[in-house]
N, C-alpha and C positions, 0 to 999 in steps of 0.2 A: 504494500500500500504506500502511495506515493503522497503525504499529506501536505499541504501549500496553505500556507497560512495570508492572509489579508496583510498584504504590506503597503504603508502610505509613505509616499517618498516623493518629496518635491525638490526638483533642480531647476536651476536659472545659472545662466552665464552671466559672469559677473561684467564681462563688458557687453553684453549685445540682451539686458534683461528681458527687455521685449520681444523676443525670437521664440516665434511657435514650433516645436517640433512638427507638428503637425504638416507645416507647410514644405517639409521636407529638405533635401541634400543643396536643392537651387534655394534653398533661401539663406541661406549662410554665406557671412559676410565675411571676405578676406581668409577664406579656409580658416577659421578660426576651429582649432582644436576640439572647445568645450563643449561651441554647437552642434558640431558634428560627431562628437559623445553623444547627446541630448538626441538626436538623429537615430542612431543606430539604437539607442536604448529605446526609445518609443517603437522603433521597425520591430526589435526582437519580442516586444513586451507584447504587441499586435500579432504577431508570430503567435505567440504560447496561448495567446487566447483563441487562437482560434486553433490551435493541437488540440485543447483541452475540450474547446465544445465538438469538434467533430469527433474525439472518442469518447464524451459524455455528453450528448446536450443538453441543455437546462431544460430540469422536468417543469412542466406548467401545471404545479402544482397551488389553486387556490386556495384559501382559507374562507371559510365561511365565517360570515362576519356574527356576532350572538345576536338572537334575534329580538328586539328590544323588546320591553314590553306595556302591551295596550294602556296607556293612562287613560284613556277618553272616558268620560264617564257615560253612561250611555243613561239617555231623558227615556226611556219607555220601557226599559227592564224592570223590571221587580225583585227585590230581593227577598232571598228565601227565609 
């Protein structure tokens, strides 16, 4: 069993803060090293998520919400 825990990790290049990985390889500015870290980490990170759903995919497993219950008072019932 391979277990993978939730990891939160934020990077920014400390000269080009504003630089989306997202935008990819052509948006790095003067071959700057740290983008093109930021680059290859986001490709590989997009990589492993999708290894992981094509050999599991996420069950569409709902929850039933509890079903509240009736406050209305009702004008024409009688109590017992």
């Amino acid at each position: 069993m391979l277990k993978i825990g939730s990891i939160r990790w934020r990077g920014k290049c400390s000269r080009h803060p504003g630089f989306d990985p997202e935008e990819g390889i052509g948006a790095v500015r003067g071959a700057c090293p740290r983008c093109t870290t930021l680059v290859e980490i986001n490709d590989l990170h997009r990589k492993m998520i999708s290894l992981m759903r094509t050999f599991a995919p996420p069950s569409d497993k709902k929850r039933k919400k509890p079903e509240a219950p009736d406050l209305q008072i009702g004008l024409f019932e009688q109590e017992p």
